[in-house]
PyMOL Python script that loads the backbone (N, CA, C, O; Angstrom):
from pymol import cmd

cmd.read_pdbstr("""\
ATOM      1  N   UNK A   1      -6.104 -59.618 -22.155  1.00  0.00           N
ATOM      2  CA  UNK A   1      -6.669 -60.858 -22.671  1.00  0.00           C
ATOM      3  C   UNK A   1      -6.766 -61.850 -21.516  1.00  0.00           C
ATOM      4  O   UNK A   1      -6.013 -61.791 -20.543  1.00  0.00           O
ATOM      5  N   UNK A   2      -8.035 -63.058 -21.713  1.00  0.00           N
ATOM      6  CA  UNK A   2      -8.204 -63.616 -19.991  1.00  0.00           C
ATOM      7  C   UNK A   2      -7.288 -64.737 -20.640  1.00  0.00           C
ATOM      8  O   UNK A   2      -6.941 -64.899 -21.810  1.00  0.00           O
ATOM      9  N   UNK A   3      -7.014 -65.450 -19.492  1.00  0.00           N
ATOM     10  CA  UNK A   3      -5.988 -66.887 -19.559  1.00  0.00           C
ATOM     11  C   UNK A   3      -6.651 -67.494 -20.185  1.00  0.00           C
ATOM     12  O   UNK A   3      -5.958 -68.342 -20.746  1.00  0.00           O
ATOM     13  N   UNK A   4      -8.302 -67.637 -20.624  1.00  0.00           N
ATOM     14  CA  UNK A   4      -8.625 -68.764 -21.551  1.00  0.00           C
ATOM     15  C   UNK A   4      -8.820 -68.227 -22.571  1.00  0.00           C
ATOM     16  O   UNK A   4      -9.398 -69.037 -23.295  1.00  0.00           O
ATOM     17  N   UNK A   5      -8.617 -66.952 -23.264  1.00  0.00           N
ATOM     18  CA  UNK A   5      -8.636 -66.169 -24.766  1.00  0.00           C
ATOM     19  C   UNK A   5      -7.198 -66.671 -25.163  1.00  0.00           C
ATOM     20  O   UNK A   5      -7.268 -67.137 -26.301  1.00  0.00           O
ATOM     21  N   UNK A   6      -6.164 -66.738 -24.754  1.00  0.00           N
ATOM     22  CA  UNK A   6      -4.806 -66.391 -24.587  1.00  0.00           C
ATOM     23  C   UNK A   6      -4.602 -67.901 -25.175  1.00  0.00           C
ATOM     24  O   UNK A   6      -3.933 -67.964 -26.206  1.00  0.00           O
ATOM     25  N   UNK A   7      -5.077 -69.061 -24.663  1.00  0.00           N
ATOM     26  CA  UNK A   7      -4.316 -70.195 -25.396  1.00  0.00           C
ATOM     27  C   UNK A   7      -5.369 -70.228 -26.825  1.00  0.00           C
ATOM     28  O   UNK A   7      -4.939 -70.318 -27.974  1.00  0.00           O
ATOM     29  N   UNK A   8      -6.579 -70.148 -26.510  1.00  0.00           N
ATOM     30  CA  UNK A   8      -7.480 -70.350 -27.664  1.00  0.00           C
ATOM     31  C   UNK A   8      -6.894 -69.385 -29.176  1.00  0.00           C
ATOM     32  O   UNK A   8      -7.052 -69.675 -30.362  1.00  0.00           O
ATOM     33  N   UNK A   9      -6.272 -68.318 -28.629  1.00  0.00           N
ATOM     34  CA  UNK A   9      -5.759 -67.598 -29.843  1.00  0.00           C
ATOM     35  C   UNK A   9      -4.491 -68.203 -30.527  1.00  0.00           C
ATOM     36  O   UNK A   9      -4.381 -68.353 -31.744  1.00  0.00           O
ATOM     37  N   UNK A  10      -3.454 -68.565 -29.503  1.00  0.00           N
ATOM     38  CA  UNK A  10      -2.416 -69.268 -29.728  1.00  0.00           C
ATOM     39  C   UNK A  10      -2.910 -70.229 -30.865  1.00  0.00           C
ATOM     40  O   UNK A  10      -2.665 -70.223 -32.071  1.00  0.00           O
ATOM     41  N   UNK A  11      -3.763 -71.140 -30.016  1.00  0.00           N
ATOM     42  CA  UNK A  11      -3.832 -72.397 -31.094  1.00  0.00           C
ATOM     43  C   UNK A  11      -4.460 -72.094 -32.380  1.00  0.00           C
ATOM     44  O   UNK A  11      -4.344 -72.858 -33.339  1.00  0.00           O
ATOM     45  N   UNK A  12      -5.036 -71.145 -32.423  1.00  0.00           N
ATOM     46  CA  UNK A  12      -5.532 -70.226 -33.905  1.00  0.00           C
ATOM     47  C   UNK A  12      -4.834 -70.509 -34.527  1.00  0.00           C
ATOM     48  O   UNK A  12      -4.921 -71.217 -35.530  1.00  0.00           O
ATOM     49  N   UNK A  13      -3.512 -69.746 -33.821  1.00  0.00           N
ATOM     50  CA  UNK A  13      -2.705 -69.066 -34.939  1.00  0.00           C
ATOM     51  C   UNK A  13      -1.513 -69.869 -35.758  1.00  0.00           C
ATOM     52  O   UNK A  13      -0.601 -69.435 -36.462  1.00  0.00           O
ATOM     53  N   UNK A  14      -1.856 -71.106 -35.415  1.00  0.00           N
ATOM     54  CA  UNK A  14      -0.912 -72.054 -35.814  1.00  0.00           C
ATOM     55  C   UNK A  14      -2.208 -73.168 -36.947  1.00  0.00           C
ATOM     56  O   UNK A  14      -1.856 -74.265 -37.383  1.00  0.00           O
ATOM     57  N   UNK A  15      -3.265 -72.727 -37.153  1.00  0.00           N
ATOM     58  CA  UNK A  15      -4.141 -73.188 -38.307  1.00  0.00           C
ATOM     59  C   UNK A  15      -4.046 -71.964 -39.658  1.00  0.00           C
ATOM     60  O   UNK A  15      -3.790 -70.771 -39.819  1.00  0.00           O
ATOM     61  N   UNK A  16      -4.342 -72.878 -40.248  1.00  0.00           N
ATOM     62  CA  UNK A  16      -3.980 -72.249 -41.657  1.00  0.00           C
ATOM     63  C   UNK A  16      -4.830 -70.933 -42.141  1.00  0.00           C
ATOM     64  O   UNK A  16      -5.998 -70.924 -41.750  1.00  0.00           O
ATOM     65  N   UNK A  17      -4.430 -69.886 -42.890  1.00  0.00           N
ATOM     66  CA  UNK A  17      -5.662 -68.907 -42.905  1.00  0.00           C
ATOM     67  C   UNK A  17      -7.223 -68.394 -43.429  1.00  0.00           C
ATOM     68  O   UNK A  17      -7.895 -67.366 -43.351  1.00  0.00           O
ATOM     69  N   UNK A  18      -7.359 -69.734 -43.996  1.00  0.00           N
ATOM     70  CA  UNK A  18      -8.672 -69.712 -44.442  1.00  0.00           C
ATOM     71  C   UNK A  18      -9.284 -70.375 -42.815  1.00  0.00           C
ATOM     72  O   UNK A  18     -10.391 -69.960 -42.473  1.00  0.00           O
ATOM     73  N   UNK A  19      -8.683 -71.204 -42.028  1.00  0.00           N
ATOM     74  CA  UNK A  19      -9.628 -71.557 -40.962  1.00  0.00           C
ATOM     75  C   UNK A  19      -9.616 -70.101 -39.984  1.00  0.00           C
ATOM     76  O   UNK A  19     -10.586 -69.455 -39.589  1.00  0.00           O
ATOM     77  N   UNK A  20      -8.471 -69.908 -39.810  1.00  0.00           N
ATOM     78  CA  UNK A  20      -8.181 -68.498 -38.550  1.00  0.00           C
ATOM     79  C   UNK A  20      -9.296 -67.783 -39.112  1.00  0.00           C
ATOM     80  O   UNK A  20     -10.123 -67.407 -38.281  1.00  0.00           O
ATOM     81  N   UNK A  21      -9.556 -67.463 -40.480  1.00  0.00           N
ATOM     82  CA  UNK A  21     -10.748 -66.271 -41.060  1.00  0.00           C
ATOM     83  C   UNK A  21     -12.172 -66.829 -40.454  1.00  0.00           C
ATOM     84  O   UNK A  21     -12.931 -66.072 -39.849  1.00  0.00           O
ATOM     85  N   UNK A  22     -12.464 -68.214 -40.670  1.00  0.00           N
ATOM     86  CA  UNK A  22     -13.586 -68.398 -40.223  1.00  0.00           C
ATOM     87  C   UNK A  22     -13.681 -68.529 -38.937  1.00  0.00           C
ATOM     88  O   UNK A  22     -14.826 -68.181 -38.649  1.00  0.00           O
ATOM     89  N   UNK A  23     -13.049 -68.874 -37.889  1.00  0.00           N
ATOM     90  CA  UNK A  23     -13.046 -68.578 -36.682  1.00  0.00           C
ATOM     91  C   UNK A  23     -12.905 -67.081 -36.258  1.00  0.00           C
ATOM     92  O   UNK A  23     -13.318 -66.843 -35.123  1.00  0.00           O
ATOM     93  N   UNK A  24     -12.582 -66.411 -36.709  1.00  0.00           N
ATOM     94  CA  UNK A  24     -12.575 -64.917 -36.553  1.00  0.00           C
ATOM     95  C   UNK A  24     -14.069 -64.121 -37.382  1.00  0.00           C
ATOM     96  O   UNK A  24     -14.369 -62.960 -37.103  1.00  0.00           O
ATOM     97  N   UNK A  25     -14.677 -64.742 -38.140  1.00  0.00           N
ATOM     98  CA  UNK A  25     -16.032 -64.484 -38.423  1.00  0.00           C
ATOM     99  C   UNK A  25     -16.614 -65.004 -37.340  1.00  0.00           C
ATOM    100  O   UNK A  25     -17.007 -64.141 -36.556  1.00  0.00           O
ATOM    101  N   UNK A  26     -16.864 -66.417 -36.926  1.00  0.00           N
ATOM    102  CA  UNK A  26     -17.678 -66.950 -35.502  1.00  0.00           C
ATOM    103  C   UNK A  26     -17.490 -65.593 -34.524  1.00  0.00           C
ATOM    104  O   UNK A  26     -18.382 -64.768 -34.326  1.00  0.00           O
ATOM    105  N   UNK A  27     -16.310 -65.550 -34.031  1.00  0.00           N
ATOM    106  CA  UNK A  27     -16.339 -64.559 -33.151  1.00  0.00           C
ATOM    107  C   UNK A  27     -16.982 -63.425 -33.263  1.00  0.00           C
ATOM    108  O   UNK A  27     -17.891 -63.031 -32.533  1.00  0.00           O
ATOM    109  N   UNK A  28     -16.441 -62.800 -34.328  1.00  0.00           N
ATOM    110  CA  UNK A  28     -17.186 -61.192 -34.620  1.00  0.00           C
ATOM    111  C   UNK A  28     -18.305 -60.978 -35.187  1.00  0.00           C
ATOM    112  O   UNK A  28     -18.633 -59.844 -35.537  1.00  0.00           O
ATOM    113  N   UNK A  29     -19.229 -62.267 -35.404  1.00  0.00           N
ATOM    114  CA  UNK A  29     -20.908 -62.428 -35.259  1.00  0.00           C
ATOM    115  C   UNK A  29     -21.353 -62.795 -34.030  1.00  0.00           C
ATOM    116  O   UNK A  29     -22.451 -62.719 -33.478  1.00  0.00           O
ATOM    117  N   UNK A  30     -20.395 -63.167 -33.743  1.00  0.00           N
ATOM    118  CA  UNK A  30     -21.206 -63.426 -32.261  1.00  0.00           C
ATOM    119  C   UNK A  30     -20.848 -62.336 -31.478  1.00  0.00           C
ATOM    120  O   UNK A  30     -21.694 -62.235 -30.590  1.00  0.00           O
ATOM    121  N   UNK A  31     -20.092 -61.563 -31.391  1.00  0.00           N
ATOM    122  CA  UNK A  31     -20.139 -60.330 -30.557  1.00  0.00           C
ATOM    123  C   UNK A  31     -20.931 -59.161 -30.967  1.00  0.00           C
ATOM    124  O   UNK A  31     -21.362 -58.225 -30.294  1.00  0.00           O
ATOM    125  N   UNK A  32     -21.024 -59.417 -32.194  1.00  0.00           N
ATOM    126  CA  UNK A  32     -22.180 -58.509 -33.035  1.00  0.00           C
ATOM    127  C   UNK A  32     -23.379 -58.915 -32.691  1.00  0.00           C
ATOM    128  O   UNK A  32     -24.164 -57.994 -32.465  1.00  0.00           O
ATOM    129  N   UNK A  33     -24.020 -60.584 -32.507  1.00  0.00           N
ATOM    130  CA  UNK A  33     -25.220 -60.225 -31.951  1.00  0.00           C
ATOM    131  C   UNK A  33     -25.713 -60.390 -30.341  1.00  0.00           C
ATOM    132  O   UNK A  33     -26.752 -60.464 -29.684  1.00  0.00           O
ATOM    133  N   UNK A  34     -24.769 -60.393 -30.228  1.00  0.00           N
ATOM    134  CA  UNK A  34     -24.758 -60.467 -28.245  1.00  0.00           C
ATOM    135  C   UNK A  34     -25.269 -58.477 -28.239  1.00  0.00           C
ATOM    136  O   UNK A  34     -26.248 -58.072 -27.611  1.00  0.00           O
ATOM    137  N   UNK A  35     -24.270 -57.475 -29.136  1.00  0.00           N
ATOM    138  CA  UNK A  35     -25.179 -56.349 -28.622  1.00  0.00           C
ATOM    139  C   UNK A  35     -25.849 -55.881 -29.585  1.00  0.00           C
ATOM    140  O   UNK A  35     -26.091 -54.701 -29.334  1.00  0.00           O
ATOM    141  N   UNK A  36     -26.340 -56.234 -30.700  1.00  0.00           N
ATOM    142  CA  UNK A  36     -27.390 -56.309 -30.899  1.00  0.00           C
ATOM    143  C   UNK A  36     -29.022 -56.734 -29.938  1.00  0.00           C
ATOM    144  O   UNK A  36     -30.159 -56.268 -30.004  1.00  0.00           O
ATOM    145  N   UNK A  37     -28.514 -57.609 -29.264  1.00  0.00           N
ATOM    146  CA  UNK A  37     -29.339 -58.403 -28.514  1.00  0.00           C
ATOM    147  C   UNK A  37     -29.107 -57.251 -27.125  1.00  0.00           C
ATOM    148  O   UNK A  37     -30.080 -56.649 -26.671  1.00  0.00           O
ATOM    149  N   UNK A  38     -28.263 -57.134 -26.782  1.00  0.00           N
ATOM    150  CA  UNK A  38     -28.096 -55.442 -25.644  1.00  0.00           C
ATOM    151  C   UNK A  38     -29.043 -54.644 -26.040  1.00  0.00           C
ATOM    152  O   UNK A  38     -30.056 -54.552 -25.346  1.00  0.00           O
ATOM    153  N   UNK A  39     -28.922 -53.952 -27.153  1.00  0.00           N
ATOM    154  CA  UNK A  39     -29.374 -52.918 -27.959  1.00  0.00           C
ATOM    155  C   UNK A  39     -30.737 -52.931 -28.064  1.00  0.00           C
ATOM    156  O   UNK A  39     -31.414 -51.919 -27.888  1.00  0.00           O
ATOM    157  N   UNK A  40     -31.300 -54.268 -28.406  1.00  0.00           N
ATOM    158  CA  UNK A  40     -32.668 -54.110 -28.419  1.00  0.00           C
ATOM    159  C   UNK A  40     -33.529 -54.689 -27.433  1.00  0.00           C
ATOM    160  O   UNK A  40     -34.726 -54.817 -27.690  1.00  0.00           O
ATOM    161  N   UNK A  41     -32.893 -55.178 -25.957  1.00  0.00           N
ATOM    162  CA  UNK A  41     -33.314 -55.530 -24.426  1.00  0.00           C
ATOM    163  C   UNK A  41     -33.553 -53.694 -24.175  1.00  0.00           C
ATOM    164  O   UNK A  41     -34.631 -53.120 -24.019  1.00  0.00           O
ATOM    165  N   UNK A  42     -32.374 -53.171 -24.200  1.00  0.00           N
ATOM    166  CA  UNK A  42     -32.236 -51.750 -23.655  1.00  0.00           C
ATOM    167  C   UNK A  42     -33.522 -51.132 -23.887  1.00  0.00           C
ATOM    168  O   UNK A  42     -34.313 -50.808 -23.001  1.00  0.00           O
ATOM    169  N   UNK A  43     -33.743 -50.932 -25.611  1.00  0.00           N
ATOM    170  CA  UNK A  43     -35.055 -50.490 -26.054  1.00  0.00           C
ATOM    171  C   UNK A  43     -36.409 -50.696 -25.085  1.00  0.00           C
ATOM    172  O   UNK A  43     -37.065 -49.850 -24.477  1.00  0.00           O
ATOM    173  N   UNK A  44     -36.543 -51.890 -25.160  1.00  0.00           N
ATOM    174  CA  UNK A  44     -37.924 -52.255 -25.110  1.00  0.00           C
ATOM    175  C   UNK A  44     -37.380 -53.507 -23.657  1.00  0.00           C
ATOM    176  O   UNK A  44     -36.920 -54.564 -24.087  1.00  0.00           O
ATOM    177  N   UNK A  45     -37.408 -53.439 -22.895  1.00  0.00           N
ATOM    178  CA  UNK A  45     -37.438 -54.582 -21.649  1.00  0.00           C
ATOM    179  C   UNK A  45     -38.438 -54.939 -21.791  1.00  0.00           C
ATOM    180  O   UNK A  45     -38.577 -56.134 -21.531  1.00  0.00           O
ATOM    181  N   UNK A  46     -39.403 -54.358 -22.153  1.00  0.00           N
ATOM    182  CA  UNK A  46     -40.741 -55.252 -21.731  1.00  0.00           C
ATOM    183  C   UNK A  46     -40.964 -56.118 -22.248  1.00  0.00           C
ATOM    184  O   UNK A  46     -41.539 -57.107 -21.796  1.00  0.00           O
ATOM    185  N   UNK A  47     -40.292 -55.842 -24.048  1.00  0.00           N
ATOM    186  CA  UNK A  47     -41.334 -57.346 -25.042  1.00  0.00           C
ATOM    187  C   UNK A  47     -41.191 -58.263 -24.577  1.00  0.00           C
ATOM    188  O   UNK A  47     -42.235 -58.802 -24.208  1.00  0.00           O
ATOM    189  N   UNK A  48     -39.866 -59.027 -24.293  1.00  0.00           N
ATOM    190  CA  UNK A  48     -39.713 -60.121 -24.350  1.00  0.00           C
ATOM    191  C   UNK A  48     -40.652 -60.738 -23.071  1.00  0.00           C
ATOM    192  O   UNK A  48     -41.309 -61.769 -23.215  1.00  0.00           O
ATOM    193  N   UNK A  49     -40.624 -59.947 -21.771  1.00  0.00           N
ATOM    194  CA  UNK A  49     -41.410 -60.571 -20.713  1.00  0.00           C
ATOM    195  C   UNK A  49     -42.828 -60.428 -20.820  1.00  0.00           C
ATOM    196  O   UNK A  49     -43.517 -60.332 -19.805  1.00  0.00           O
ATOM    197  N   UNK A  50     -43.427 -60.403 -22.226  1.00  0.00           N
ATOM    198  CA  UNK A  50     -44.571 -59.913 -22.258  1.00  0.00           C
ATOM    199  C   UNK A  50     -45.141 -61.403 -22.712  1.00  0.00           C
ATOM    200  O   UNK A  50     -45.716 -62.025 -21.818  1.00  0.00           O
ATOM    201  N   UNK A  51     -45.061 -61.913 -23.753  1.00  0.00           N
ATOM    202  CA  UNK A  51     -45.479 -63.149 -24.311  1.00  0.00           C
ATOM    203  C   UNK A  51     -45.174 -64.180 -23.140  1.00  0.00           C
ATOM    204  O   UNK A  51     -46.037 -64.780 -22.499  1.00  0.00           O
ATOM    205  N   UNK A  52     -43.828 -64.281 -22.976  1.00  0.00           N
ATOM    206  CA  UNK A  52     -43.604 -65.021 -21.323  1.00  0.00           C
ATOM    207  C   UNK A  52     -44.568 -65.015 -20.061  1.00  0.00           C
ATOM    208  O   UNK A  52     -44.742 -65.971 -19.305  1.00  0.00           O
ATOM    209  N   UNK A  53     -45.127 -63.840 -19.974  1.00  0.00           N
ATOM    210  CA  UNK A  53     -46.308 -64.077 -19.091  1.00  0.00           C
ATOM    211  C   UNK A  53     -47.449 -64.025 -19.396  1.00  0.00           C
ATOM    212  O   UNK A  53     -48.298 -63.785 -18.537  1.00  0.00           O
ATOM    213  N   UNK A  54     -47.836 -64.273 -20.920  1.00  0.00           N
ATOM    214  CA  UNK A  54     -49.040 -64.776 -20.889  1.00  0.00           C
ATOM    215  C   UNK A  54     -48.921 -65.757 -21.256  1.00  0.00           C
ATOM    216  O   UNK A  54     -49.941 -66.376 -20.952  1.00  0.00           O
ATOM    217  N   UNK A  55     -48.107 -66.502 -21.888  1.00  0.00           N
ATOM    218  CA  UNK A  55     -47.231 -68.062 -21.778  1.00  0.00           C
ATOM    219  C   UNK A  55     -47.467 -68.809 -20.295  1.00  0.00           C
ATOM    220  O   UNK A  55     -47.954 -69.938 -20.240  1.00  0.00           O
ATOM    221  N   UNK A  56     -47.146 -68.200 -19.323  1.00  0.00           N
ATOM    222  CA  UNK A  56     -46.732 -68.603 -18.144  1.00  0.00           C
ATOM    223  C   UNK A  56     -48.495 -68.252 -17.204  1.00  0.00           C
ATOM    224  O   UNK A  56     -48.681 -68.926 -16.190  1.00  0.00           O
ATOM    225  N   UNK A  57     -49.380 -67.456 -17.530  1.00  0.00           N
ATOM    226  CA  UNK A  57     -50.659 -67.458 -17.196  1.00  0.00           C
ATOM    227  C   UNK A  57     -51.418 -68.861 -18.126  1.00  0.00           C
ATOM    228  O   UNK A  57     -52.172 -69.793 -17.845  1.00  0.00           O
ATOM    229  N   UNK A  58     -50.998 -68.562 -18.851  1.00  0.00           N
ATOM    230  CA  UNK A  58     -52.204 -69.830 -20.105  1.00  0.00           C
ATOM    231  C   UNK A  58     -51.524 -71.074 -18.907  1.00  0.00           C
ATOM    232  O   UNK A  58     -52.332 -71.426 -18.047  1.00  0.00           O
ATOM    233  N   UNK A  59     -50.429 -71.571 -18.857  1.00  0.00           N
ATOM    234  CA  UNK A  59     -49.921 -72.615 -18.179  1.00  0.00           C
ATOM    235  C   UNK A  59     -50.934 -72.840 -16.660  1.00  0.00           C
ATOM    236  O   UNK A  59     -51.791 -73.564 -16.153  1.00  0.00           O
ATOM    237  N   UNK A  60     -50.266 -71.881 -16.478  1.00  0.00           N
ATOM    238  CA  UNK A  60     -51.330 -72.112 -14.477  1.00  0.00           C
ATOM    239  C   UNK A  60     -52.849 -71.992 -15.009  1.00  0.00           C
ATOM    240  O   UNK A  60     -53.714 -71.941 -14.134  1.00  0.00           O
ATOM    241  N   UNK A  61     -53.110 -71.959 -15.871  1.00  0.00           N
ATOM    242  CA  UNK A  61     -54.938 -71.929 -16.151  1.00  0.00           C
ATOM    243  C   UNK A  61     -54.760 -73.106 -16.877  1.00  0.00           C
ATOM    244  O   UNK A  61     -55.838 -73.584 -17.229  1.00  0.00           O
ATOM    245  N   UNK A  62     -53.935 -73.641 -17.170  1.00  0.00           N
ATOM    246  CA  UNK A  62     -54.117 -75.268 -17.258  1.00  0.00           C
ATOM    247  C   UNK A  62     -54.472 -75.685 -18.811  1.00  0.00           C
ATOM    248  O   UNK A  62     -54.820 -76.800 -19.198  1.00  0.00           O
ATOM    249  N   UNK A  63     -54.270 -74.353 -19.689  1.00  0.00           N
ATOM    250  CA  UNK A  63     -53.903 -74.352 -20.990  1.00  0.00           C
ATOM    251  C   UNK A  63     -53.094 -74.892 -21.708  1.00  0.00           C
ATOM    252  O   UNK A  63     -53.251 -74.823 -22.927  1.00  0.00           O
ATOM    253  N   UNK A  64     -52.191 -75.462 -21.251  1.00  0.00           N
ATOM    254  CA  UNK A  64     -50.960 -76.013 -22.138  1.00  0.00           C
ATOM    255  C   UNK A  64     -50.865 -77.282 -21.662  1.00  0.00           C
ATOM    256  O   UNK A  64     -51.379 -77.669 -20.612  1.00  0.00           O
ATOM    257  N   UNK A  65     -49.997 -78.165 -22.670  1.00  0.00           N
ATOM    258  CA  UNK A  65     -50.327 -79.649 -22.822  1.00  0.00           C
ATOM    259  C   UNK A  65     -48.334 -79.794 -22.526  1.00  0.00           C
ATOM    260  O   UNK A  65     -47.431 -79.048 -22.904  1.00  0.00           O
ATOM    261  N   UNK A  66     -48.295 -81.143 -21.671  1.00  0.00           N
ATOM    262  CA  UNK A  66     -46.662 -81.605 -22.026  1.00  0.00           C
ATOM    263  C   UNK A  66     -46.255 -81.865 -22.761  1.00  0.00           C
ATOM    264  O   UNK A  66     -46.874 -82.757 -23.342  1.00  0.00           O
ATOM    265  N   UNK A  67     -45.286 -81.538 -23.260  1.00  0.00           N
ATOM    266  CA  UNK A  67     -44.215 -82.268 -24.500  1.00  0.00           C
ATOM    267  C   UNK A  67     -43.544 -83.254 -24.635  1.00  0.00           C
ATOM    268  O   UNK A  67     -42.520 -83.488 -23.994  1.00  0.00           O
ATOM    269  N   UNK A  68     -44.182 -84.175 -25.745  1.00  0.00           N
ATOM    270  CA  UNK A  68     -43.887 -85.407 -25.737  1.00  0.00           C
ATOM    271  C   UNK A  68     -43.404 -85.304 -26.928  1.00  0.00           C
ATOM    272  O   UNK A  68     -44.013 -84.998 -27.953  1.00  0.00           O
ATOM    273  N   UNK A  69     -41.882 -85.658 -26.750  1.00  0.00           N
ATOM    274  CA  UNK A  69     -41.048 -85.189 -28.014  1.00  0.00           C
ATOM    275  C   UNK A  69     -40.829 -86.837 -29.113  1.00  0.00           C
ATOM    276  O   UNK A  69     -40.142 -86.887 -30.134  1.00  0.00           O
ATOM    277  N   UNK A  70     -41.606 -87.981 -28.527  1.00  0.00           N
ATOM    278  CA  UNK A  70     -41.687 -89.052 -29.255  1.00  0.00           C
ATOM    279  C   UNK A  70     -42.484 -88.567 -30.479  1.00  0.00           C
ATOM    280  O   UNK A  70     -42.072 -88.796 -31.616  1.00  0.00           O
ATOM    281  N   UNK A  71     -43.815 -87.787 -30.207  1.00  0.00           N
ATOM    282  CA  UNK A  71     -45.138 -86.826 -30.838  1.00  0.00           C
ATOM    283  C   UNK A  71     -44.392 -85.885 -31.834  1.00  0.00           C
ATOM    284  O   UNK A  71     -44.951 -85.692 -32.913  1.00  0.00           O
ATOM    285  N   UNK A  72     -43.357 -85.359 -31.631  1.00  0.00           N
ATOM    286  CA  UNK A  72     -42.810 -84.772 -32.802  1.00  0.00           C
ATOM    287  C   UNK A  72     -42.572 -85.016 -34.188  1.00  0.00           C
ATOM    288  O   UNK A  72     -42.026 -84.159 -34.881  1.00  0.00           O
TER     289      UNK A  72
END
""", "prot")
cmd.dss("prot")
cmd.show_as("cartoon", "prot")
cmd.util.cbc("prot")
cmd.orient("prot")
């Protein structure tokens, strides 16, 4: 366990057990979709850099507008 798992568990374990449960769900969804998210990079590398560069072509052809998040 690293030195910063090690106090974070400590202080868990001194909250009551309906919170320890939901902090122990956070965790084990989030490690569930971190490889999920492995799992389906592995598959397919390409998709994701696929929309990204024609995202990133439309841009240098002067297609896309700045974001003006006042406009939202």
């Amino acid at each position: 366990m690293t030195t910063l798992l090690e106090p974070a568990v400590e202080k868990a374990r001194q909250l009551p057990d309906s919170e320890q449960d939901a902090i122990a769900r956070l965790v084990l969804d989030e490690i569930e979709s971190e490889r999920r998210w492995d799992r389906l990079f592995a598959e397919s590398p390409e998709k994701p850099a696929k929309p990204a560069d024609q995202a990133w072509a439309e841009h240098e052809a002067g297609l896309s507008e700045d974001l003006d998040p006042d406009k939202l």
